[in-house]
N, C-alpha and C positions, 0 to 999 in steps of 0.2 A: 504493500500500500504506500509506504513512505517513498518507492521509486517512482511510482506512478505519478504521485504529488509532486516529485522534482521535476518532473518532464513537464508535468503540468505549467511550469511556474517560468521554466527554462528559456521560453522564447519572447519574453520580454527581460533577462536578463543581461543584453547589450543593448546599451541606448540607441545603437546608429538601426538596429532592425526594427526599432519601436515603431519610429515616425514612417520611414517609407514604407511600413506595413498599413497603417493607417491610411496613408495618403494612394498608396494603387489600392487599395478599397473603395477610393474616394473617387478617384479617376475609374477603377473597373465599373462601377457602378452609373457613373454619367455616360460612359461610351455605350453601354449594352444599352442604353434605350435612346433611340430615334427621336424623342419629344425633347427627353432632356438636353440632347446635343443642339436643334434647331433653339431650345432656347436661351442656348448659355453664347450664341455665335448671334443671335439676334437680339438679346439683352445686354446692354454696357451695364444697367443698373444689379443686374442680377451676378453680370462677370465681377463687379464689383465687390456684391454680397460675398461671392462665394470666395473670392481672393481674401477676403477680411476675415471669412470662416479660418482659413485653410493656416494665415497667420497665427489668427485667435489658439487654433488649436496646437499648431508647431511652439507657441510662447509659453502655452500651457503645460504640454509635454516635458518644454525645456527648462522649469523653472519645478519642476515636482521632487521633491525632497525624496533620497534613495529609503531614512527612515524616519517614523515621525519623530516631532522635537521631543516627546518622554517616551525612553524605553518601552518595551510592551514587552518585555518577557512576563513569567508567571512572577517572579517577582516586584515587579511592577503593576501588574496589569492581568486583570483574568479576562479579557474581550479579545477572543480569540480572532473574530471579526477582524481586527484593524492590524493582524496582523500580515494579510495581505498584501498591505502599501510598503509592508518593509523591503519588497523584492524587486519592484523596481529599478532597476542600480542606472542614477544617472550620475555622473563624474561633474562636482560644484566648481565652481571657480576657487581656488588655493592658493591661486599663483602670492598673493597676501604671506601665507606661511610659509611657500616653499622657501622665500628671498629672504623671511622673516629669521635671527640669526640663533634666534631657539631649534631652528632645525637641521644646524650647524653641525658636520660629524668633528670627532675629534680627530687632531692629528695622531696616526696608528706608527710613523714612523716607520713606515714601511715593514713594520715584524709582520712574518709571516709564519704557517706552520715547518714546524723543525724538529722531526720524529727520528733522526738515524741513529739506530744505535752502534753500541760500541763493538769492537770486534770480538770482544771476551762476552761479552752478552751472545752474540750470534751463534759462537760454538756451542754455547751453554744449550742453547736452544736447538741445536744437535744433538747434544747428549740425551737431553730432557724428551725429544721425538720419539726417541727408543726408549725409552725408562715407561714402560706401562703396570705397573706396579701397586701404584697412589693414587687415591682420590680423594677430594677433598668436598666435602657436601658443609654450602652453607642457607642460613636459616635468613634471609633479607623482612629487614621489619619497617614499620613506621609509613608515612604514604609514599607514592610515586618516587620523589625526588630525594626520600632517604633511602629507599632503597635502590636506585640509581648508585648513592655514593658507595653503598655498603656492597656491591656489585665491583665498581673500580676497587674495592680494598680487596675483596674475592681474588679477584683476579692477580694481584698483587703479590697477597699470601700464597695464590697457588704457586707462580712465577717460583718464588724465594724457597719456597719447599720444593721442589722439582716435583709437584703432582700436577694429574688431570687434573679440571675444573668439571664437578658433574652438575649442570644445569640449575642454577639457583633455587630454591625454593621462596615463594612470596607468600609470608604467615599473614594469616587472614587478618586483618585492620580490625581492633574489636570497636573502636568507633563507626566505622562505614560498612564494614560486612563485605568489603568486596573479596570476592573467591578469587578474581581473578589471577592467571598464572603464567610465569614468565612469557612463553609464545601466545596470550592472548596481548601483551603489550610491545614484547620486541620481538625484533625476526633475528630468530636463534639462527638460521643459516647462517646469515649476513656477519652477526656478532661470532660462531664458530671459526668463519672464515676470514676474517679481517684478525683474530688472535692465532690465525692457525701458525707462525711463526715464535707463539712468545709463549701459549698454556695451550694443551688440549683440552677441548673443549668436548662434553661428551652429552648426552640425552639421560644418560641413566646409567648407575653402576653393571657395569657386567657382571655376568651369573658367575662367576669367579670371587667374588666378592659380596655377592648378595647374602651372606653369612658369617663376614668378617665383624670381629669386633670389632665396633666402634670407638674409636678413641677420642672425646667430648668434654668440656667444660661446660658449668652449668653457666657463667660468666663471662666471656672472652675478656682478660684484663688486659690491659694499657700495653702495646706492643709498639717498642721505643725505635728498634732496629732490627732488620733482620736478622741480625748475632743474635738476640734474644725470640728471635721466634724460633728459629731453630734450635735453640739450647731447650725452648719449652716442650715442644711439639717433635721433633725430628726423631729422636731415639724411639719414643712410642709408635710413631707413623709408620716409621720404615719398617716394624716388627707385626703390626695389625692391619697394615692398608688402607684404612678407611681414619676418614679426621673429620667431625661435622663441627663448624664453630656456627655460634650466633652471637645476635648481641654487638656486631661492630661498628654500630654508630659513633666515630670519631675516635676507635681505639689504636688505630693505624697511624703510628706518626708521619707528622705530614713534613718532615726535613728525611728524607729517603736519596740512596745513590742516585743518581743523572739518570741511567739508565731507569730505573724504578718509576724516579719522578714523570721519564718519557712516556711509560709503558700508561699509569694512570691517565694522561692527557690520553691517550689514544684508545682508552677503553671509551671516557667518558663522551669524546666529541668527534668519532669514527666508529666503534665498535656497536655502541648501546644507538641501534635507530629501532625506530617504531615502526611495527608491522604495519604493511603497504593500506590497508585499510583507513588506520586510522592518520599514517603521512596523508591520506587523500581528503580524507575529511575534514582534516586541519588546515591544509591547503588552500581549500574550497573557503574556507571561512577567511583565511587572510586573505585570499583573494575579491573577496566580496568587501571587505574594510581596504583593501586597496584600490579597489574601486572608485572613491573615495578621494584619493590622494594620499601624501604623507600620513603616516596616525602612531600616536603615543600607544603604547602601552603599558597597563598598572597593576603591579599585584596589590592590592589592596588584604590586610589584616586585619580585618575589623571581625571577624568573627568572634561570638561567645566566649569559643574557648581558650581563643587567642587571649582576650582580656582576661581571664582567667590563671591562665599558664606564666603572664607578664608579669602579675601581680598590678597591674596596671588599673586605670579607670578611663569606661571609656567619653565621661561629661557629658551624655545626651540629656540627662536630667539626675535630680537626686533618687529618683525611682532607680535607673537604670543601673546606676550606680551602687544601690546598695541589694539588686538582685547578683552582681558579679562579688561583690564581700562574702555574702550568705554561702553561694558557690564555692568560694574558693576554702573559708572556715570549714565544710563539709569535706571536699576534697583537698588536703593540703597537701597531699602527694603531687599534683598535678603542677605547683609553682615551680617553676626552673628556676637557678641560682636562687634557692634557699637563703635569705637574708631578712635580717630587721628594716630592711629599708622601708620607706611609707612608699604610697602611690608617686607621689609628689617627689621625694627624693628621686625614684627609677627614672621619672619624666625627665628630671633635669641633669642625670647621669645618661639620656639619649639610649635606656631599656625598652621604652613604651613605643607601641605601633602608633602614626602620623596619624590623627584624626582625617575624615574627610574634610574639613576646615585647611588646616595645615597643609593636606596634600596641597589644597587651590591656590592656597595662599603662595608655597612654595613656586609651584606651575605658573603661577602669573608673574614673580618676581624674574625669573629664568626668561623672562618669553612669551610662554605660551599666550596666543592669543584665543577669545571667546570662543574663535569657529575652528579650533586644535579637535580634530579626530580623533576620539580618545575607545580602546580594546579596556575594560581592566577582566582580570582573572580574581578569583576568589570564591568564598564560601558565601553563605547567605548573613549579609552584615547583619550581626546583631543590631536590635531596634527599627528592623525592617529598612526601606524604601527612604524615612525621615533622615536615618543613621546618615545617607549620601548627597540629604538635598544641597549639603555646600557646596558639591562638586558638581552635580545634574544644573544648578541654577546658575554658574558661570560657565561652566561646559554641556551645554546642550546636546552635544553629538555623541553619545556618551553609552557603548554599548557591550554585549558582554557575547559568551555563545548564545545562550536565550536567544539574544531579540537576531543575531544573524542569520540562525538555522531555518531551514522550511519547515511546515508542519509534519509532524514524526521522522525528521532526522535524527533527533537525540531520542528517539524513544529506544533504542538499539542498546544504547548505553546505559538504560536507566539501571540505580544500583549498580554503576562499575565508576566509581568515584578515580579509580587510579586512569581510567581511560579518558576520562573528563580533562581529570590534569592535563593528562598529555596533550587534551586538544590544544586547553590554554597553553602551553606550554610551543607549541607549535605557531598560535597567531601572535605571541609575545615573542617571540625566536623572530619572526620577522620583520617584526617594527621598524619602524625607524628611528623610533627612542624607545627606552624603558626604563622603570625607574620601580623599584617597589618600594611601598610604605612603612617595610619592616624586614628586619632581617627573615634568613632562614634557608631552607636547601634550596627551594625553587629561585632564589634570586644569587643563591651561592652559582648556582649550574648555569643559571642563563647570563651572568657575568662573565665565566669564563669560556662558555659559547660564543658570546659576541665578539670578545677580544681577539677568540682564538679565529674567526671569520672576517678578522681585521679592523678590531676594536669599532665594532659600530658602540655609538652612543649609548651609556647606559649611566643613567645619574645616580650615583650615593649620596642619598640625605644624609649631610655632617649633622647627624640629630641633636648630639651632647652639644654642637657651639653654634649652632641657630635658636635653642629652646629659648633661650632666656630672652631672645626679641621677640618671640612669638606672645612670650607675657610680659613686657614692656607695652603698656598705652602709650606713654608717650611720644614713640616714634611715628613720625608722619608717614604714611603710604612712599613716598619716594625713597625716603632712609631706609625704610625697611628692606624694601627693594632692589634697593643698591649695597645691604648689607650684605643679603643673600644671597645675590649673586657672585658677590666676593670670594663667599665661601666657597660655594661652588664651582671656584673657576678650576680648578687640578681636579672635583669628581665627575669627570665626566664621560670616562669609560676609555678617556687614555693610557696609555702604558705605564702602568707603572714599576717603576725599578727597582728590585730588590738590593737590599740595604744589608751589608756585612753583619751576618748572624739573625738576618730576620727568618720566623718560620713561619711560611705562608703556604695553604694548600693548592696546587698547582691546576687542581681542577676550577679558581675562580681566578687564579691571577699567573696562567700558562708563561707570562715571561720573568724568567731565561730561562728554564728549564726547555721548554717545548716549543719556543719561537724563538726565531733570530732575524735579522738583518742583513743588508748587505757590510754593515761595519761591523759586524761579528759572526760569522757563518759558524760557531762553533758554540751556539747559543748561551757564551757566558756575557755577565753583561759588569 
């Protein structure tokens, strides 16, 4: 049903078939009848009517908004009716923002990707070819884009152990419930064969080993360097075959040999792609926001739990405010970094996700102007529809998957939260900016995506050293403005260069480990 509806919808989705479909209707119509022809060749007043129609309706066509000015997804809007006009795609005038120097890329200095390894790594990956022996089963948790990173350390550990890799497993999300399972989200061929040089990659242990004891911690703790995973792991591995870890959210130090550091770039922004279904559907969706022209996009953190997990408030009111206290008292497992701190202190230490206030406020200092094209991603903002009116009522254009898709496009996905991601994940991949309003993996991944595709634009809110003008009154709209942007002149998704003894994961900021230059082809910088 949902293809039938695309097709349905399909042939008014380029503007240029619109009008001259209209118009040989118009003309089919007057030539097949003899009365009409004698009187459009013997009326001036009539040739006239009808050239004033023909305008009328060419002006009308060309001035029809691709979607209306408030979203109509379900969270906006249950009039399914109107969501018809969103399909339309006419392409507005922009030329305003193209010139406009908010949509400015940064300079990427020419770094490019820089994957060779060393020559001591290549044999290893000889020896490792033959070595069928080991496998390594691990347990990927948290949503999409944590297990994304917990996939790059997989592969990592497998490397450093000289074992196969047997096909991740994805533990069900006890928040979302999504079952789904590695090859419903990426294409294991593609991921097997692009590592076929650095880990084997396998489907499933062999009947050789489908009875081997498992060698398993209930914890996987802090693993500093290679020397020490092998001092941990290696003696038990090599005597029982089988090694299942879980639990590696960020246990993987992230200062690892050159080669190591390469190997992680190349799982994360080569290896790990999304199955052809969901690349196409995500496509289809930037392509319809590009439609459009330039367009921002936002992760937005305004969910529940986000406020929750922050320790944060999110100011919609004192109600709203003291339903996430209650929450959080009840579940105090749930606050990250465990501290006495107040709401108020974490805001002004730059812990708390950007209100939708702050985001606009920021976006307009930067730039952005009213008629800025704006994607965001995210969860359903706590306080509904209100939570975003800062940003809907100075950015009108203002849309998410909802309001893009046809009717029963997304039905396919319902309940597969981690394939949702991935869509956002994909129309935010191609932006022309992006910018999230809060830390975390999905903005870790698509920072060091964008860099690594030649630093497109990606803005880092300096949260800790703008908060305190955000609550100053006294500065006037132009100070403000010009303070903001100060800040932001270095975050802007240019390169940045690693600093003697800094330790930065490679998966958000690939140079110099995984990019180089023509001033340094040896990617040290």
């Amino acid at each position: 049903m949902a293809r039938q509806k695309l097709k349905h919808f399909s042939y008014i989705s380029v503007p240029s078939k619109i009008i001259p479909f209209h118009h040989s209707l118009l003309f089919k119509s007057l030539k097949s009848s003899p009365v009409q022809t004698i009187q459009f060749s013997t009326s001036p007043k009539l040739f006239v009517l009808l050239l004033f129609f023909l305008l009328f309706l060419t002006f009308q066509l060309g001035i029809h908004l691709p979607f209306p000015p408030v979203p109509c997804s379900p969270l906006f809007s249950n009039a399914a009716s109107s969501r018809q006009s969103i399909h339309i795609w006419q392409r507005v005038d922009v030329s305003s923002n193209v010139s406009n120097e908010f949509w400015k890329q940064p300079n990427g200095m020419a770094y490019r990707p820089c994957l060779e390894f060393s020559e001591e790594y290549r044999l290893q990956s000889v020896v490792m070819a033959a070595n069928k022996k080991k496998y390594l089963l691990v347990v990927a948790s948290g949503g999409l884009n944590q297990q994304k990173l917990e996939i790059v350390d997989a592969v990592v550990i497998a490397r450093i152990l000289g074992a196969a890799l047997v096909v991740p497993i994805l533990q069900v999300n006890p928040i979302w419930g999504d079952e789904s399972e590695f090859s419903d989200i990426f294409d294991f061929e593609h991921f097997r064969k692009v590592l076929a040089d650095d880990v084997q990659v396998v489907s499933s242990l062999p009947s050789t080993h489908i009875m081997a004891r498992i060698v398993t911690d209930k914890e996987t703790p802090l693993l500093k360097s290679p020397q020490q995973i092998r001092s941990r792991y290696l003696k038990r591995f090599n005597r029982e075959g089988v090694l299942l870890l879980r639990g590696l959210n960020n246990k993987l130090s992230k200062d690892l040999p050159k080669d190591l550091q390469k190997l992680r770039c190349k799982v994360a922004f080569q290896a790990l792609k999304f199955t052809a279904p969901i690349r196409e559907f995500g496509n289809k969706l930037a392509a319809r926001m590009r439609s459009r022209g330039p367009y921002l996009a936002l992760h937005l953190r305004v969910e529940k739990d986000v406020w929750i997990r922050t320790g944060c408030l999110p100011g919609l009111s004192p109600e709203s405010d003291k339903i996430i206290q209650v929450q959080r008292k009840l579940h105090p497992e749930l606050l990250t970094g465990r501290s006495n701190m107040s709401s108020h202190e974490r805001k002004l230490a730059g812990q708390c996700p950007l209100t939708a206030l702050e985001v606009s406020r920021l976006l307009k200092a930067l730039g952005a102007q009213s008629n800025t094209i704006i994607f965001w991603a995210g969860g359903k903002p706590f306080g509904g529809p209100e939570a975003l009116q800062s940003l809907t009522s100075e950015f009108p254009n203002f849309y998410n998957k909802e309001d893009l898709a046809l009717p029963g496009e997304l039905t396919l996905y319902e309940n597969k939260s981690s394939i949702l991601a991935a869509i956002d994940y994909i129309v935010c991949e191609q932006s022309d900016i992006f910018m999230p309003s809060h830390g975390g993996n999905m903005g870790h991944l698509l920072q060091g995506s964008r860099a690594f595709a030649g630093h497109k634009k990606f803005i880092s809110p300096n949260k800790r050293q703008m908060i305190p003008y955000f609550l100053d009154p006294t500065l006037t709209e132009s100070d403000f403005n010009r303070i903001l942007k100060s800040l932001h002149e270095n975050s802007l998704g240019q390169p940045e260069l690693k600093m003697d003894g800094a330790r930065r994961d490679v998966t958000a900021y690939p140079v110099p480990e995984c990019m180089c230059n023509d001033t340094d082809t040896r990617s040290t910088v």
